[in-house]
Backbone as JSON, one array per atom type, in Angstrom:
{
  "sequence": "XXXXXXXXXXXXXXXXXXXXXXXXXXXXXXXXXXXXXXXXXXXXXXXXXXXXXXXXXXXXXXXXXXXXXXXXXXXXXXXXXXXXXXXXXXXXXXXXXXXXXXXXXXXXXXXXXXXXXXXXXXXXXXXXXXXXXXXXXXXXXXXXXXXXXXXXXXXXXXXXXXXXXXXXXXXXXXXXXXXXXXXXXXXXXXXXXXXXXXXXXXXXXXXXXXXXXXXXXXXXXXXXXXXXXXXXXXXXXXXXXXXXXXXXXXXXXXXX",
  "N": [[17.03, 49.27, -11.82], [19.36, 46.69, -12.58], [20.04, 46.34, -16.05], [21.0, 43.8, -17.26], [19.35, 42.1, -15.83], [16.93, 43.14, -16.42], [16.48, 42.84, -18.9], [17.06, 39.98, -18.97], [14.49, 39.23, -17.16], [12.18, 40.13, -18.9], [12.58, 38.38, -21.07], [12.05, 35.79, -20.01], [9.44, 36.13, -19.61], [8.46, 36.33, -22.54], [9.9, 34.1, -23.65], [10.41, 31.47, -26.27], [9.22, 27.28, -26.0], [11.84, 25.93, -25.69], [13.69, 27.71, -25.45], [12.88, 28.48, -22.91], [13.98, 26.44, -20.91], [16.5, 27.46, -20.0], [16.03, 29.32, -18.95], [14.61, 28.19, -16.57], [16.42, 28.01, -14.95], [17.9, 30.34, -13.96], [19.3, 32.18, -11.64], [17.49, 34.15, -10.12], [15.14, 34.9, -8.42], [13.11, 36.36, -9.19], [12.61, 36.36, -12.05], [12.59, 33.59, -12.12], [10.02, 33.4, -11.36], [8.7, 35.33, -13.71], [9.0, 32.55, -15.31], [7.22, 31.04, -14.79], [4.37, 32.83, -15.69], [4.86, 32.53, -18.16], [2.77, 31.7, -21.04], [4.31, 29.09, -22.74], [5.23, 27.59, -20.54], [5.22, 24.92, -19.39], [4.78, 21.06, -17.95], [7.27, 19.95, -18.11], [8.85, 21.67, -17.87], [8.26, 22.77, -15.27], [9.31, 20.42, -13.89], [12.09, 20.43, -14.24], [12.67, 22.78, -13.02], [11.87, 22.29, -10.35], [13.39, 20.21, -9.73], [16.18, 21.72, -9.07], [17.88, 22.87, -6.15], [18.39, 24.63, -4.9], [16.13, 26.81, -4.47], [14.59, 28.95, -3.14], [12.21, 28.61, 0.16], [9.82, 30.26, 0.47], [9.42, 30.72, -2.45], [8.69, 28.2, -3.08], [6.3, 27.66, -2.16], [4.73, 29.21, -3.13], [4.83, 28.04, -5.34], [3.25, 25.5, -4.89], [0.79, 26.06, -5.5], [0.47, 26.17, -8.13], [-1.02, 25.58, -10.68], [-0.42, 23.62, -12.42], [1.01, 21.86, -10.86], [-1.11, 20.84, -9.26], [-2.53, 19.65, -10.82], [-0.95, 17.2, -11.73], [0.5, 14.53, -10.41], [3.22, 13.33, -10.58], [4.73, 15.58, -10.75], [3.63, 16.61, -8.06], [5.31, 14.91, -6.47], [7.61, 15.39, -7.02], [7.94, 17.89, -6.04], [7.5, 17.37, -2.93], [10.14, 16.02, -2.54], [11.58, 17.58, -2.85], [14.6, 19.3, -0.9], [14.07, 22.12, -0.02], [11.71, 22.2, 0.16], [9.01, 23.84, 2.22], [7.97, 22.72, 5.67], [5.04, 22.55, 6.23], [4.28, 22.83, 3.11], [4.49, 20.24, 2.7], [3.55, 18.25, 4.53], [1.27, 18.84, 3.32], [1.22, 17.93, 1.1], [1.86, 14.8, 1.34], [-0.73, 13.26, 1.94], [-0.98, 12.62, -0.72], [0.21, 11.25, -2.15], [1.61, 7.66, -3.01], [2.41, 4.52, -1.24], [5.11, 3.68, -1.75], [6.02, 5.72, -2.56], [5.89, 7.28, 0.09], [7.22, 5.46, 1.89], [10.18, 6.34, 0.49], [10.16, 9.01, 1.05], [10.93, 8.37, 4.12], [13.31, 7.64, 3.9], [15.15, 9.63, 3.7], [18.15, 11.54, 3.63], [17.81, 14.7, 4.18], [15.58, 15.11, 4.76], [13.24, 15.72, 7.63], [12.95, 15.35, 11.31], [10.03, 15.05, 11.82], [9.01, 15.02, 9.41], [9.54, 12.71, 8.59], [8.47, 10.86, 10.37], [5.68, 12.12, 9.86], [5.14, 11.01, 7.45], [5.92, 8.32, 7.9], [3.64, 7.83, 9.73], [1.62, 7.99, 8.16], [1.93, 5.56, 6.15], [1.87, 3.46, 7.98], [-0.95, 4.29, 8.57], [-2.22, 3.22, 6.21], [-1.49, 0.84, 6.17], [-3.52, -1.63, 6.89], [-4.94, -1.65, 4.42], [-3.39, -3.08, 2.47], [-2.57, -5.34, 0.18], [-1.09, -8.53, 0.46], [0.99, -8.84, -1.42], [2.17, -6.27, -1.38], [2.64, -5.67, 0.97], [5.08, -7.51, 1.22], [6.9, -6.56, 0.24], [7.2, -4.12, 0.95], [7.89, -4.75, 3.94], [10.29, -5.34, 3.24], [12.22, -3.69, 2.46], [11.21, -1.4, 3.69], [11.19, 1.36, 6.58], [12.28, 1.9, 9.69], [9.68, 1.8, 12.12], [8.27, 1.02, 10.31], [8.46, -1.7, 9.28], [8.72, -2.77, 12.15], [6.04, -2.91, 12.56], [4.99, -3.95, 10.79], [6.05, -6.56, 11.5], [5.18, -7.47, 13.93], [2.22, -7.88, 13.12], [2.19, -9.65, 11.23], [2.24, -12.71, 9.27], [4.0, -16.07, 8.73], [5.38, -15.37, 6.42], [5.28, -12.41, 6.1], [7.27, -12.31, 8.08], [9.35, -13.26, 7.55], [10.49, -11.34, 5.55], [11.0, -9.37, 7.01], [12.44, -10.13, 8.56], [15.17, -9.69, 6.87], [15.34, -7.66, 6.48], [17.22, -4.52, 6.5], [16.82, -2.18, 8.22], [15.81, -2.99, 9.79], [15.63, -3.52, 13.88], [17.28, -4.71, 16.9], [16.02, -4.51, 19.03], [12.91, -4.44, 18.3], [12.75, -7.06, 17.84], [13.04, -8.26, 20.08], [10.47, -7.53, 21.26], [8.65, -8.35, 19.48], [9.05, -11.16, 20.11], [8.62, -11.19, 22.92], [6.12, -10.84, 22.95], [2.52, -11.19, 22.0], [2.38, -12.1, 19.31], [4.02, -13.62, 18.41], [4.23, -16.82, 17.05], [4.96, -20.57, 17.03], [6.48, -21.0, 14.65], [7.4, -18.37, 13.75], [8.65, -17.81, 15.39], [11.17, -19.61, 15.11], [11.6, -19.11, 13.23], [13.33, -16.77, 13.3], [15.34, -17.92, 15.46], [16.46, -19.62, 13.12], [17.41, -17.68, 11.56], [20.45, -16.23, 9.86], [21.47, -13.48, 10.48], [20.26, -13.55, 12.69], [20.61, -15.23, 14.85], [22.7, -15.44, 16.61], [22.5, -13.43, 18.31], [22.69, -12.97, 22.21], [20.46, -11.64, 23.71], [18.48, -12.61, 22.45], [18.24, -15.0, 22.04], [17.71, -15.72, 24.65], [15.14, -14.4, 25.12], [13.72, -15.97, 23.01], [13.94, -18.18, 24.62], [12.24, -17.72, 26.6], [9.74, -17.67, 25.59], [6.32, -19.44, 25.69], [5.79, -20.33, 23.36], [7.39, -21.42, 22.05], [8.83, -23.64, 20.44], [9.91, -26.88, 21.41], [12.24, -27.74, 20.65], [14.19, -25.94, 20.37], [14.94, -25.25, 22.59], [16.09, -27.67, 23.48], [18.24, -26.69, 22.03], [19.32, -24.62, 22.6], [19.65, -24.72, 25.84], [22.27, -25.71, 26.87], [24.0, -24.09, 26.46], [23.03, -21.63, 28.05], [23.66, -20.03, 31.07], [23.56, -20.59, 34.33], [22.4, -18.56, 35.97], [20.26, -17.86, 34.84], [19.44, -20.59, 33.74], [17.97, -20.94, 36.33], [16.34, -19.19, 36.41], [14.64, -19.73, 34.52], [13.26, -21.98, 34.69], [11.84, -21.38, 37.33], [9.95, -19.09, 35.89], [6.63, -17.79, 34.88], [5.91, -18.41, 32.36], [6.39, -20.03, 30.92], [5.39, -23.01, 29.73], [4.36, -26.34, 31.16], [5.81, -28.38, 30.02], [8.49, -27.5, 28.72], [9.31, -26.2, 30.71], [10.56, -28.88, 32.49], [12.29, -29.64, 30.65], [14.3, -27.49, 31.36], [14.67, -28.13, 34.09], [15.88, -30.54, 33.9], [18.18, -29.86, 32.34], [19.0, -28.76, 34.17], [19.77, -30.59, 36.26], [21.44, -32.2, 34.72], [24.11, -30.58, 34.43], [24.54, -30.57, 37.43], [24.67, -32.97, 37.68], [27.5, -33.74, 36.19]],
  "CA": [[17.25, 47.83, -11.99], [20.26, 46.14, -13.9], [19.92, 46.24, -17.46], [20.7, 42.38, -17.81], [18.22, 41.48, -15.16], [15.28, 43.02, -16.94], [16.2, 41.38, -20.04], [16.45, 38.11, -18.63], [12.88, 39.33, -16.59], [11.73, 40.06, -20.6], [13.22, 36.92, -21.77], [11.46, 34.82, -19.14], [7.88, 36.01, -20.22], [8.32, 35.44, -23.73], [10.46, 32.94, -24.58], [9.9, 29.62, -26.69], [9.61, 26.87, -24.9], [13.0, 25.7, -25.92], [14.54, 28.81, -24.55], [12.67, 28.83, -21.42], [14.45, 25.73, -20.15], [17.4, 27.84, -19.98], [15.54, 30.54, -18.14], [14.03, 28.37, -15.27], [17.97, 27.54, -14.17], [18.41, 31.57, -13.6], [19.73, 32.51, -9.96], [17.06, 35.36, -9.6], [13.76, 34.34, -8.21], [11.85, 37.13, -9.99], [13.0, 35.82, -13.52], [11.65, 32.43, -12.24], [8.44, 33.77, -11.3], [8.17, 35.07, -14.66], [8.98, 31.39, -16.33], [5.74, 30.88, -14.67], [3.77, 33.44, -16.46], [4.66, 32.21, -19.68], [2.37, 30.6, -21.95], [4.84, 27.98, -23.16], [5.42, 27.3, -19.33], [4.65, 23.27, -19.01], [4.94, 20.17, -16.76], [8.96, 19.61, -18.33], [9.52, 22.93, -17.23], [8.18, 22.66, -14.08], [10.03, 19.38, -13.73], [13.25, 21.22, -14.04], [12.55, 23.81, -12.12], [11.44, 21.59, -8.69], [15.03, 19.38, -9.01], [16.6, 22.43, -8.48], [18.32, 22.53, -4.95], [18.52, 26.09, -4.34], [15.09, 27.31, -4.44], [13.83, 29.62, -1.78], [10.8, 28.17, 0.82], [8.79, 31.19, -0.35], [9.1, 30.62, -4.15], [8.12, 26.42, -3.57], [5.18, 27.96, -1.62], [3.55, 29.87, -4.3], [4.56, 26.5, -6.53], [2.53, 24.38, -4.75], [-0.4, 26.55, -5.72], [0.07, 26.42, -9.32], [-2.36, 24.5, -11.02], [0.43, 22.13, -12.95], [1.46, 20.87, -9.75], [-2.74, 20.54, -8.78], [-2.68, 18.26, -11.96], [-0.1, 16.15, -11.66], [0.84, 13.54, -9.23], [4.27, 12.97, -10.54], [5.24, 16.86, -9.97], [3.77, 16.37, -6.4], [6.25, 13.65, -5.62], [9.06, 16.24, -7.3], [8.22, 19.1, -4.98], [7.55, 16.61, -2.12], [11.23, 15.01, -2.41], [13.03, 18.72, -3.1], [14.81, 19.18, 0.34], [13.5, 23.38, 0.45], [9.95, 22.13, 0.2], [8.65, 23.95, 3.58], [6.8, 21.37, 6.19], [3.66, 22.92, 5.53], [3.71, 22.27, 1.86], [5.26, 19.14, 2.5], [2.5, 17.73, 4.73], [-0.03, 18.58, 2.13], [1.33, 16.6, -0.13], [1.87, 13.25, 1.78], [-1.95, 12.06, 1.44], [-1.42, 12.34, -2.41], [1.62, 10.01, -2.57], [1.69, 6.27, -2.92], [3.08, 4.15, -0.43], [6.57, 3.63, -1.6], [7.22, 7.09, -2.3], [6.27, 7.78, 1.1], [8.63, 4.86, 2.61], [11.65, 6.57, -0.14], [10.84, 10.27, 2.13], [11.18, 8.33, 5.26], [14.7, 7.37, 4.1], [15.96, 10.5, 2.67], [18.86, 12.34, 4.98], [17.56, 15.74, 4.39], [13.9, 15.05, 5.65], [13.27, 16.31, 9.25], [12.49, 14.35, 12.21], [8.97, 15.23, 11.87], [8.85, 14.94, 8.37], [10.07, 11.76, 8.48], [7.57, 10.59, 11.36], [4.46, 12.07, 9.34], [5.49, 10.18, 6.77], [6.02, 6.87, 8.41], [2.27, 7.25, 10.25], [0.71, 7.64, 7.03], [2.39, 4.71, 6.15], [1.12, 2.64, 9.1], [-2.37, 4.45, 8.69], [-2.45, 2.38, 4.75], [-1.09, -0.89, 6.1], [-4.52, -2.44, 6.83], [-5.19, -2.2, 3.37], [-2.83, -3.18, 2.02], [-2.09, -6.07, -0.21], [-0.07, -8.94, 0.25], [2.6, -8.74, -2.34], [2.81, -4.92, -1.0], [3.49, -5.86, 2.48], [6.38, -8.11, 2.02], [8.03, -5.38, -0.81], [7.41, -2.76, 1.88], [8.81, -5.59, 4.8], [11.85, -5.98, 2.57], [12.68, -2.47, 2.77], [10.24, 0.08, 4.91], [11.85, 2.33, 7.82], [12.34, 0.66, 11.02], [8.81, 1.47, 12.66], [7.27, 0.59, 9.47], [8.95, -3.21, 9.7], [8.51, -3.66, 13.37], [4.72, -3.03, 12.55], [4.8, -5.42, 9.97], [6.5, -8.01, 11.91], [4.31, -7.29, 14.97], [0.99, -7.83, 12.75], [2.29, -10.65, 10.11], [2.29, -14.17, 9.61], [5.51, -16.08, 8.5], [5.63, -14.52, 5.13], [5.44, -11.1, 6.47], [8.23, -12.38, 9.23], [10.38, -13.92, 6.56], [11.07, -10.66, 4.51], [11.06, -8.18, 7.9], [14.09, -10.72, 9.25], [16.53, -9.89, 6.18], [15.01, -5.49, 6.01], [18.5, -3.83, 7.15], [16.33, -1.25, 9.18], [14.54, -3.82, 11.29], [16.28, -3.16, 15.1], [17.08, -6.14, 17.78], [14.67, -4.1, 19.71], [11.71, -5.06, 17.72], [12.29, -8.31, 17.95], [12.49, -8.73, 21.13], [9.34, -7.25, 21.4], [8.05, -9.28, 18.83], [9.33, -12.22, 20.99], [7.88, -10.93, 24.09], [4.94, -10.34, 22.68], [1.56, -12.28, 21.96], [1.74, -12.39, 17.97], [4.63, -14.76, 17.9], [3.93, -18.56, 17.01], [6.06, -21.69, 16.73], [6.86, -21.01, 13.51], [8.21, -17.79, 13.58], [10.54, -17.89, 16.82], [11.8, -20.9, 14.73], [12.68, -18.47, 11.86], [14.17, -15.8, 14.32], [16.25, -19.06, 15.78], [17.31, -20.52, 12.21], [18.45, -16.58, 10.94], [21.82, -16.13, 10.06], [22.06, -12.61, 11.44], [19.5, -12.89, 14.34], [20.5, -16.56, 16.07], [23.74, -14.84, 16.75], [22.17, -12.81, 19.3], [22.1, -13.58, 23.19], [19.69, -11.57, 23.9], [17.51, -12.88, 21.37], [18.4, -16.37, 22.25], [17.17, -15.47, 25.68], [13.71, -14.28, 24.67], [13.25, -16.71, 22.22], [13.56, -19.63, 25.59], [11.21, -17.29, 27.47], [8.15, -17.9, 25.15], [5.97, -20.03, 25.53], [5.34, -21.0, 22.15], [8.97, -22.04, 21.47], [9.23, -25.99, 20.33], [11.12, -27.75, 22.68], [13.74, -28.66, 19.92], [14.79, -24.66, 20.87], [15.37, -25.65, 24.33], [17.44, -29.21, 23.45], [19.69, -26.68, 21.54], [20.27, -23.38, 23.37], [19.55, -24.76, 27.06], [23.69, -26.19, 27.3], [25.09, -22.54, 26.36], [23.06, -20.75, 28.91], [24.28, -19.49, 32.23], [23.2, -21.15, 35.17], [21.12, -18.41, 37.19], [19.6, -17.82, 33.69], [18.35, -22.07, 33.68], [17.31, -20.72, 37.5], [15.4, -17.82, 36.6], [13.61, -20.18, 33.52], [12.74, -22.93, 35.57], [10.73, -20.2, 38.12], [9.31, -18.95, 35.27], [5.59, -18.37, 34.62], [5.37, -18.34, 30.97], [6.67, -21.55, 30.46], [4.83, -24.61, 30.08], [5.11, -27.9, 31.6], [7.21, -29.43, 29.05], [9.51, -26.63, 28.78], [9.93, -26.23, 32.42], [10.57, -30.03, 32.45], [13.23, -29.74, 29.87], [15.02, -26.7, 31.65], [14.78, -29.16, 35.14], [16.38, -31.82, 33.03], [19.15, -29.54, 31.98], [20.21, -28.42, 35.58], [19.99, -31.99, 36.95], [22.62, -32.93, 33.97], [25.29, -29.78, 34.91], [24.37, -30.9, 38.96], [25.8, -34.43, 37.84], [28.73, -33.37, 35.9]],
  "C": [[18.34, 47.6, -13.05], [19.31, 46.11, -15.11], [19.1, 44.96, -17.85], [19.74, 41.73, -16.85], [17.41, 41.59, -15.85], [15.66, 42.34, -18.39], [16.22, 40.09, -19.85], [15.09, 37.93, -17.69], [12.08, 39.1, -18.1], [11.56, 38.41, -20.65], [12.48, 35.59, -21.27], [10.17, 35.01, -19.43], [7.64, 35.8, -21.34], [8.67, 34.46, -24.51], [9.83, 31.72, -24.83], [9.95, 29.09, -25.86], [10.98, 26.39, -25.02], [13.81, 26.22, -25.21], [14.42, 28.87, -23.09], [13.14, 27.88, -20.7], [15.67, 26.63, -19.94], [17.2, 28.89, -18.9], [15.32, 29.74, -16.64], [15.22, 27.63, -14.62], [18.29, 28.91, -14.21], [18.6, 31.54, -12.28], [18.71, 33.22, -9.3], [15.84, 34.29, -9.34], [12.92, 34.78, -8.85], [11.99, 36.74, -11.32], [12.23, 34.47, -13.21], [10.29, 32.85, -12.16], [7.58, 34.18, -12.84], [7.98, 33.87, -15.59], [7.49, 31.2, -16.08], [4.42, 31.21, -15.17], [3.72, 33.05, -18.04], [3.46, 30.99, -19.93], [2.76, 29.55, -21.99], [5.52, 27.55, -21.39], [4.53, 26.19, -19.53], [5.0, 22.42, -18.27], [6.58, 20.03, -17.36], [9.58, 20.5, -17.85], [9.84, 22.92, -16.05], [8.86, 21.71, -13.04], [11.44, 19.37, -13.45], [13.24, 21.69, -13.15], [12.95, 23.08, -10.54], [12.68, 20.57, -8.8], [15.97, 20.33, -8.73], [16.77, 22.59, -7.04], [18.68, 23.81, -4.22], [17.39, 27.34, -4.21], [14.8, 27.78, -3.15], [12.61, 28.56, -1.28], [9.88, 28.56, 0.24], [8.63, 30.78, -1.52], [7.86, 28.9, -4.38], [6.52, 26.7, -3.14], [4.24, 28.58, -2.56], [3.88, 28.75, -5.68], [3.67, 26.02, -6.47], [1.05, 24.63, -5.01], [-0.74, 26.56, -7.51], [-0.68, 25.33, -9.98], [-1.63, 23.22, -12.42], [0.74, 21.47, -11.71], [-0.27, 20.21, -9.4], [-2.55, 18.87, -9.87], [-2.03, 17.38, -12.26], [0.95, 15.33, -10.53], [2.56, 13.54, -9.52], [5.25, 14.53, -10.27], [5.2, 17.32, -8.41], [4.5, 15.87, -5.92], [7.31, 14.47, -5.73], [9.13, 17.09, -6.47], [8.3, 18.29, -2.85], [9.21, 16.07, -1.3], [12.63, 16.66, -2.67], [13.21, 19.22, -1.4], [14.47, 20.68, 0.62], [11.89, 23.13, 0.59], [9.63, 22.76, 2.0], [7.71, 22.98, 4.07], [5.8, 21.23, 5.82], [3.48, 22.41, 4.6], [3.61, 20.75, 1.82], [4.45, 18.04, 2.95], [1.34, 17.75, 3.99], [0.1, 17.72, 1.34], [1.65, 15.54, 0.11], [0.73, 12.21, 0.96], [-1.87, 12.0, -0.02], [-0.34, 11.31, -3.15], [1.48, 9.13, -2.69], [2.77, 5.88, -2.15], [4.46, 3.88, -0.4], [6.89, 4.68, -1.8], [7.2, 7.68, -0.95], [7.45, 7.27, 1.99], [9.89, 6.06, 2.03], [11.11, 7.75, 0.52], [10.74, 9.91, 3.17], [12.78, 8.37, 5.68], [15.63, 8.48, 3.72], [16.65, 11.75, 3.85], [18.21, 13.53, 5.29], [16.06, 16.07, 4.51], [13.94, 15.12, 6.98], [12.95, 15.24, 10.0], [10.99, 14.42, 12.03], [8.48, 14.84, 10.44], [8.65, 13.27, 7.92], [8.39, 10.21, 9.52], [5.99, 10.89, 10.61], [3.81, 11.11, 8.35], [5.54, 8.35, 7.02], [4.16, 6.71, 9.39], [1.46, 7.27, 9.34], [0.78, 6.03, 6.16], [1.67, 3.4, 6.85], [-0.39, 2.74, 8.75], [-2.55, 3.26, 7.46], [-2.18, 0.83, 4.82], [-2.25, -1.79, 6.11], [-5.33, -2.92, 5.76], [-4.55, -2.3, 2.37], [-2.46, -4.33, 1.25], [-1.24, -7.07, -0.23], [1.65, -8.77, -0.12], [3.53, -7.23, -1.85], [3.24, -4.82, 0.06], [4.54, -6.59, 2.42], [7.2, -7.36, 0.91], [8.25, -4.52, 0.45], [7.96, -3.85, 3.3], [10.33, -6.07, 4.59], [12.42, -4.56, 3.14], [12.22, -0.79, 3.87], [11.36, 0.14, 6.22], [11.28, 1.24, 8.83], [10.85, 0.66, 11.69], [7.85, 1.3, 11.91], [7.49, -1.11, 9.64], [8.86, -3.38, 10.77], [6.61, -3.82, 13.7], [4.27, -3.81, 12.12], [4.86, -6.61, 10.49], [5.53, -8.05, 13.13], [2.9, -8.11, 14.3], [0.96, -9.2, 11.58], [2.32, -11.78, 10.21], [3.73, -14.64, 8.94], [6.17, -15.73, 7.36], [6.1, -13.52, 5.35], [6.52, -11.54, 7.45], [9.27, -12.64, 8.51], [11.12, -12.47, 6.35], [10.91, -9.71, 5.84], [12.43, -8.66, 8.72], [15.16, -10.16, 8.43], [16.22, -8.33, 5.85], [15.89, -4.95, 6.82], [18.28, -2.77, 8.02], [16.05, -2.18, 10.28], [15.8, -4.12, 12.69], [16.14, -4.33, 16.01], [15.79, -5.87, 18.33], [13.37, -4.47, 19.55], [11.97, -6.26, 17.97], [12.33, -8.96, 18.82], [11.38, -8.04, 21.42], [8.55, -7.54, 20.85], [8.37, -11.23, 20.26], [8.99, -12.23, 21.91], [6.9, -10.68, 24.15], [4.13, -11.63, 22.44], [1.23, -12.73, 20.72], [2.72, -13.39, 17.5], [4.35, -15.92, 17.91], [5.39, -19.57, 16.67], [7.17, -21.75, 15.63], [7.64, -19.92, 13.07], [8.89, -17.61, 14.15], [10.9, -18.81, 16.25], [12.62, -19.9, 13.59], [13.58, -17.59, 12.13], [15.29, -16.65, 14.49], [17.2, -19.29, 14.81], [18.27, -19.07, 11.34], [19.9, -16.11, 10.94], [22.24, -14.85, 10.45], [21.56, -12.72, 12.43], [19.97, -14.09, 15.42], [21.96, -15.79, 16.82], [23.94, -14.0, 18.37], [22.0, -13.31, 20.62], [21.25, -13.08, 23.53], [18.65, -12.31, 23.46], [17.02, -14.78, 21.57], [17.45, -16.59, 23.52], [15.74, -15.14, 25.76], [13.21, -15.27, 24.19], [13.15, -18.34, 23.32], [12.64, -18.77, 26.51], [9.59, -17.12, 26.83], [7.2, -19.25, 25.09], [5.27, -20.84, 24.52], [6.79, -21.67, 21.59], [8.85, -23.21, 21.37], [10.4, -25.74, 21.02], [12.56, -27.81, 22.19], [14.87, -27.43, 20.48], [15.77, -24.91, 22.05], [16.67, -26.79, 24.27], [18.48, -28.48, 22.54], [20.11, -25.49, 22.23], [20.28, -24.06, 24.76], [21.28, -25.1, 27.49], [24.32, -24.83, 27.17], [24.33, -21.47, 27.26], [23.31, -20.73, 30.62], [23.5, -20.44, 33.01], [21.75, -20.62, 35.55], [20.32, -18.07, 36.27], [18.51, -19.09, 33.88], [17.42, -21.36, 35.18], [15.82, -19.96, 36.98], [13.93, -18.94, 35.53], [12.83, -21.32, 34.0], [11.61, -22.41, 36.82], [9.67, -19.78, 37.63], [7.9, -19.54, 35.01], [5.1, -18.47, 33.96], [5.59, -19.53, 30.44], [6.16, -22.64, 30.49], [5.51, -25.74, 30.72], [6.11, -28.56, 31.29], [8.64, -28.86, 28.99], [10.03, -26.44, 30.0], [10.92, -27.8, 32.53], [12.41, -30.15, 31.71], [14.17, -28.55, 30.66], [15.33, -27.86, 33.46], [16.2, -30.54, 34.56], [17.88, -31.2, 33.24], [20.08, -29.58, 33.45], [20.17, -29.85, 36.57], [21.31, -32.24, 35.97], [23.69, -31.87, 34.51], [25.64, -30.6, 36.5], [25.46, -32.18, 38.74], [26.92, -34.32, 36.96], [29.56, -32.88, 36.81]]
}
């Protein structure tokens, strides 16, 4: 064995702790293994250590067993969020997270598809009890099938702050719009949004519900297509009134 290896192997089992921050930034793995052994080996150490970005799988694997990581939540989140963490470990340590650090590893590039996905159903699994104030923080910002869950399941609070969350996909909302949890009140806030009214699709959904106020109708019905008024006037989701008002429209084009 090199010389200067085993003295920096040495060096790593006895040093102060002072010194040993110096040690657990060595290249060798077996020199880290000894930081571990030391005595003066503590959670600042360990803290170091796990932002490190070049750590073997193997090495994080016999981390996640050491009994500073057991004891502390905020070292779980560190080995959790280091992009060598293997899946394995990585799923163990979800259930011990709190809900926004799991949203911040839904968003993080170098999290897997799966990773990412375990992450986001644990997520979902916690929403039912979840708090108010914590659903429209996590509706401001949560991963896209965390916000289309929200908006799916919320009232216009929870719809408010899932309209302006830069993840949330047209897709969802027309499926919020085609769906049975929308009311008057929130296809009105969909309508009055300055990125979503924009949308024809959206425009289009939003005259195919039957919860839409009329006022909807007296303002998109002149900008849509003809076999569009056709198809809405056929329509069997539409109430009386709404039908009525789409009748109306294509009698006024007819006499123009």
């Amino acid at each position: 064995m090199h010389l200067d290896l085993v003295k920096r192997l040495n060096r790593a089992l006895s040093a102060s702790r002072d010194t040993l921050f110096q040690a657990v930034h060595d290249p060798e793995t077996a020199v880290l293994r000894n930081c571990l052994k030391n005595p003066s080996f503590d959670h600042d150490h360990m803290m170091v250590l796990l932002r490190r970005r070049d750590l073997t799988g193997e090495f994080l694997k016999s981390i996640h067993r050491h009994e500073l990581i057991r004891a502390s939540h905020a070292l779980q989140r560190a080995l959790a969020r280091n992009p060598k963490t293997p899946t394995a470990v990585f799923l163990d340590l979800l259930p011990k997270l709190y809900l926004f650090e799991l949203d911040d590893l839904c968003k993080q590039s170098w999290a897997t598809p799966d990773q990412k996905i375990a992450a986001e159903r644990l997520i979902l699994q916690k929403l039912p009890n979840t708090n108010l104030g914590q659903k429209i923080a996590l509706a401001r910002k949560g991963s896209a099938p965390v916000v289309e869950a929200i908006l799916n399941g919320g009232g216009p609070e929870l719809v408010e702050a899932c309209l302006n969350n830069p993840y949330l996909r047209e897709v969802a909302l027309l499926r919020f719009l085609n769906g049975k949890t929308a009311t008057a009140e929130t296809i009105s806030m969909v309508g009055r949004h300055q990125k979503w009214k924009r949308s024809p699709r959206l425009r289009a959904a939003i005259l195919k519900n039957p919860q839409t106020p009329q006022i909807w109708f007296l303002l998109l019905l002149p900008k849509v297509p003809k076999p569009e008024l056709l198809r809405l006037r056929d329509s069997r989701r539409l109430t009386v009134a709404q039908k009525t008002l789409v009748e109306e429209e294509i009698l006024v084009r007819a006499r123009a």
